[in-house]
N, C-alpha and C positions, 0 to 999 in steps of 0.2 A: 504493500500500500504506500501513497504518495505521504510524505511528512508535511505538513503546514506549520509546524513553527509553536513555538506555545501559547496558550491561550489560558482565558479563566477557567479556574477550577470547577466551578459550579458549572460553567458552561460545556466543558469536556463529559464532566460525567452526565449531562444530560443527551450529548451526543452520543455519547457511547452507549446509552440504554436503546437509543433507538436506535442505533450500528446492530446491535443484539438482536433486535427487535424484527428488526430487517433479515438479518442473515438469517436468525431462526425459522423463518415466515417460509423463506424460501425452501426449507430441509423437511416443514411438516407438515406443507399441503397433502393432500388426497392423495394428490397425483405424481406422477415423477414429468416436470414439463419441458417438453426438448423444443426448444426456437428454430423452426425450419424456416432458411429464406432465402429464393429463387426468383428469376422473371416470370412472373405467373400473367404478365401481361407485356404487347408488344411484338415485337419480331422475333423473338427468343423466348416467348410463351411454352413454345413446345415443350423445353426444358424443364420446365417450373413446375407442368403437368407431371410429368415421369416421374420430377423425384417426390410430388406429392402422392403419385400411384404406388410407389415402392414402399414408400414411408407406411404408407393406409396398409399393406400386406403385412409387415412383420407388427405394426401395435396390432392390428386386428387378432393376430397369432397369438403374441403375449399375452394380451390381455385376458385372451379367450382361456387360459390356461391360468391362469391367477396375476396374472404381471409381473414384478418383481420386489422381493422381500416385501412382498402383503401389499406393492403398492400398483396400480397399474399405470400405463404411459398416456401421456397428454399431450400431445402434437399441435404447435400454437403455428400457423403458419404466416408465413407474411410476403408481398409482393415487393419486391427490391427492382423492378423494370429494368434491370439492369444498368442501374444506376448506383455508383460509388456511396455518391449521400444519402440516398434512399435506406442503402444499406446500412449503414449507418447509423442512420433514424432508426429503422428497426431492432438493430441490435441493442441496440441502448434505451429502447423502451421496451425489449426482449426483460431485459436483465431488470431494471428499475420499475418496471408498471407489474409486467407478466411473472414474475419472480421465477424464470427458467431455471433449472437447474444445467441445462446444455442447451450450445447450440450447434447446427449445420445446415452448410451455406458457405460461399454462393455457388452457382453455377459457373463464374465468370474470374479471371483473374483480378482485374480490377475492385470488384465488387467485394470478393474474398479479404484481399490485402488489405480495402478499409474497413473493412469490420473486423479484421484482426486485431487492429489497432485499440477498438474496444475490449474488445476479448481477454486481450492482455493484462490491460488495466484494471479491467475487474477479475480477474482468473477464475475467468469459465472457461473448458474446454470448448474448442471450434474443431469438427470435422468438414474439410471443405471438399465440394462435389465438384470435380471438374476444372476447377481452377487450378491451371498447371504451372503457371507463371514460379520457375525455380525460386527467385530471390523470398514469395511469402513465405517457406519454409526457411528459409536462410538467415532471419532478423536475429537469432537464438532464441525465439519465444518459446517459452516451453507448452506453451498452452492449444498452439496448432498441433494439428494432424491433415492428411490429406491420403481421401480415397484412391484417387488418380497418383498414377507413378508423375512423376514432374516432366513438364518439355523438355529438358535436354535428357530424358534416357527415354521419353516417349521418341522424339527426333534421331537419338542414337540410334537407336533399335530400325527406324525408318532410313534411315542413312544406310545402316546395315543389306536391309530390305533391296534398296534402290540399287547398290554394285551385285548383288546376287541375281536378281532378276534383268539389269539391263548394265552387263559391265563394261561397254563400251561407251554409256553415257557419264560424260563429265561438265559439260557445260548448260547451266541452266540458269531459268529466270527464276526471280523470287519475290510472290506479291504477297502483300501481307494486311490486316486492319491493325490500323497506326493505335494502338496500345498494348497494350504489359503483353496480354497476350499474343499478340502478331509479333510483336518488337522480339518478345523471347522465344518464338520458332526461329524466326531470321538466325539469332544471334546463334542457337543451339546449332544449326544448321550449316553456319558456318565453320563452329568449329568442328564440329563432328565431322563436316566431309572432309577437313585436311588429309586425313588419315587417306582417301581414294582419289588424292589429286581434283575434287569437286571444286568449282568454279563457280560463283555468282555473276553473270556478264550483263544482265540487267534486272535492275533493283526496282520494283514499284513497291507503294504501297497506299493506302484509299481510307476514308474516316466512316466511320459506325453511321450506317444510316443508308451511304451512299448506294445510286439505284442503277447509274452508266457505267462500266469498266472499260467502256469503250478506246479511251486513249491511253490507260495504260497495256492493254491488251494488243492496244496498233502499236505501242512501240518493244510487245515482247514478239510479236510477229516477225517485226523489222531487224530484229536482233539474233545473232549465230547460235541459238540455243537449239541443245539436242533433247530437252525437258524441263518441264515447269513445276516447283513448290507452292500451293499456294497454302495459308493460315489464315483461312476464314470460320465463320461459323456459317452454318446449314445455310443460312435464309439468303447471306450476300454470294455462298456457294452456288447455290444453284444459279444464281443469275450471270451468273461469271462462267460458270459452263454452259450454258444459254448464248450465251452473246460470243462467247469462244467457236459455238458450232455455226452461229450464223457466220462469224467471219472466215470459217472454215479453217481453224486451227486444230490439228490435230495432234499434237506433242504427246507425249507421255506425260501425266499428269495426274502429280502426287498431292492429296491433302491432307489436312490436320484431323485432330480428335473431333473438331466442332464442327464438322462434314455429318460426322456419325450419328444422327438422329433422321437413319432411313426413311422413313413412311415420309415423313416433312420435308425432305430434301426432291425426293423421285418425286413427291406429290408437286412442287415446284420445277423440277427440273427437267420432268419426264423422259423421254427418250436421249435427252443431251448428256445426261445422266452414264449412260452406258459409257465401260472402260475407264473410270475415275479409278483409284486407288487413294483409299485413304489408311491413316492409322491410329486405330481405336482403341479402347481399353478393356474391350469385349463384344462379343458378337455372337447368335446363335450360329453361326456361320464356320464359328472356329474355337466354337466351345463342347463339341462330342465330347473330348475326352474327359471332360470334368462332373463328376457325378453329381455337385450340389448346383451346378449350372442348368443340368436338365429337372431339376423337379424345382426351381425357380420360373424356368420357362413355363411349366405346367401351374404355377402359380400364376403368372402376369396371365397367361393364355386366357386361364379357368375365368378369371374374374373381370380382366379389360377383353376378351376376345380378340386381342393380337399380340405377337411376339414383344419380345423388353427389346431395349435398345440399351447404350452403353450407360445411360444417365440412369435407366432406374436400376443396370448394375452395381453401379457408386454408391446410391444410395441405398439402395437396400443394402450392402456390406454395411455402410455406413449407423445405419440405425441399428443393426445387428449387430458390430463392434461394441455400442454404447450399451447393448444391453448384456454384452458378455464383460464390458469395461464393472458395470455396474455391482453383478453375480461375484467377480472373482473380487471385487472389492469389499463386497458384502458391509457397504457403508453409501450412504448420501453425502457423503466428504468428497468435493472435487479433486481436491490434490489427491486423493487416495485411487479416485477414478482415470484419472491425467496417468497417475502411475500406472495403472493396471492397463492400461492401454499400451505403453512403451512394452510390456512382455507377454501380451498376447498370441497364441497362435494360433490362426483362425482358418479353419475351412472353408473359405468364400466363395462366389459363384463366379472368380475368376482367376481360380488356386489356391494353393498356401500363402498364407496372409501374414506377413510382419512387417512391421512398422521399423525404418533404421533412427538414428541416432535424433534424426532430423525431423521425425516424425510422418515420413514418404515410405511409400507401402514397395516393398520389396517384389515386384510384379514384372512378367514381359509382356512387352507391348503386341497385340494383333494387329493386323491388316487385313484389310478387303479389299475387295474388287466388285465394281456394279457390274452384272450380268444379266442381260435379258431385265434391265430395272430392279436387282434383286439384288442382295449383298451373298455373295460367295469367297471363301477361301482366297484371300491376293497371295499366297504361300502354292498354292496348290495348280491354279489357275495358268494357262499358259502366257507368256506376254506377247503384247501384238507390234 
């Protein structure tokens, strides 16, 4: 806690009953209340949906079964639009109005790092969905974790990806959305391909929102590139493979994790869609061999009527974590739960699960490939 300096006596002790007062409050609710918050509205809505679909499956589970230590879980969710201060606002009337015992969130690199920054400060534990952006686990906060492996071993791993399947490509273009998260593909990107002689020979990059790609797309045309990177999310994805096919660009062409919210992506992209490879953090596509992945698929299936995507992978690990952080804790004490999280080893729906130093989940990154508008195997898959 921050120090303020000293003050009158009477007035200390009067704060500090209600410091007590407050913390207590928060320990011996009903409920155990977890702060979920995601773009639940927006262009990035799709995301917000999933991890609140994933969420709903494991409290439904618990609950249904007693919850835990006599208490059951309470999911407070909130709309952060993908906005930094949004987020923000929420977490802090998360913790101050809602009396959370946890939160998770965001969906977005940005979004994450400024709520972390609350997080800290009052030390709650945050499990972040998707936001890969290295440096938010990097500050030493001990109070983050993050479901998703981080951009630069998501990108390594795709780096890897990219000289196996096409090793005579080294020169390519690299477009990106001008924050945390586009900036930290770029950067990973470059340093990972040094290792295969990889080349950036034209660099764009385009701001959140934007609807034409049209002029940096004519000058990746115009430029000696044998393949394209790009680090979008679904929604500016698909229109950039869209306007790619009208100008009849045909590169090899690699994406990030925020491609990976299929149905939303082919639902805007449709047929231009085909031969994209991106790389994800899980897929029905290239998760057979995992046993707790196929009776989660039979979960999301049973009750939304279509396949999970990578985002309510995250999450649902994510809410699952907290309730085994909780079990092995056998206490309402955050630090006791923060702890029990760092030695965890968990079964998850996209392998063994631990957390390193840093509090980034010890995981390899998948790929896919759009086939016939469907995600299949990019491992497996021949390249064209």
């Amino acid at each position: 806690m921050r120090k303020t300096g000293w003050v009158i006596v009477g007035v200390l002790a009067i704060g500090l009953v209600f410091m007590g007062a407050a913390a207590k409050g928060a320990f011996s609710q009903e409920t155990i209340k977890i702060g979920v918050f995601a773009p639940m509205s927006g262009g990035h809505a799709n995301t917000g949906q999933h991890v609140r679909e994933a969420s709903d499956v494991v409290v439904e589970e618990v609950n249904a079964t007693g919850g835990i230590l006599g208490k059951k879980i309470e999911i407070i969710y909130g709309d952060d639009a993908g906005k930094p201060d949004e987020a923000v606002n929420l977490v802090n009337r998360f913790i101050s109005k809602d009396n959370v015992l946890l939160t998770m969130g965001s969906v977005t690199s940005p979004c994450s790092f400024a709520a972390s920054q609350v997080t800290r400060r009052n030390e709650v534990p945050q499990i972040i969905i998707s936001g890969t952006a290295a440096r938010i686990t990097k500050q030493g906060n001990p109070w983050i974790f993050r479901s998703p492996v981080p951009d630069t071993k998501l990108v390594s791993d795709l780096v890897d990806f990219i000289h196996e399947k096409y090793p005579k490509i080294n020169r390519f273009a690299f477009l990106h959305v001008n924050d945390d998260f586009g900036k930290g593909g770029y950067d990973a990107f470059v340093a990972a391909g040094k290792k295969y002689g990889f080349e950036v020979v034209v660099y764009e990059k385009y701001s959140t929102g934007d609807l034409d790609f049209t002029a940096q797309l004519g000058r990746i045309k115009a430029g000696s590139v044998q393949g394209m990177v790009e680090w979008s999310r679904y929604h500016e994805g698909a229109l950039i493979r869209k306007q790619m096919q009208a100008m009849g660009m045909k590169l090899p062409h690699f994406g990030s994790d925020g491609h990976a919210s299929p149905d939303k992506l082919i639902e805007l992209g449709q047929d231009a869609i085909n031969g994209l490879y991106y790389a994800t953090h899980w897929s029905p596509a290239t998760s057979s061999h995992i046993p707790a992945a196929q009776e989660f698929i039979k979960k999301i299936k049973g009750k939304y009527n279509r396949e999970p995507d990578y985002i309510h992978a995250e999450a649902y690990d994510g809410i699952n974590l907290y309730v085994l952080a909780i079990k092995k804790a056998g206490s309402l004490d955050r630090t006791k739960i923060r702890d029990a999280l760092h030695v965890i080893d968990y079964k998850s729906v996209r392998g063994d699960f631990k957390f390193d130093k840093d509090g980034d989940p010890m995981l390899q990154t998948h790929v896919v490939k759009i086939v016939n508008k469907k995600e299949a195997n990019g491992r497996t898959e021949p390249a064209e």
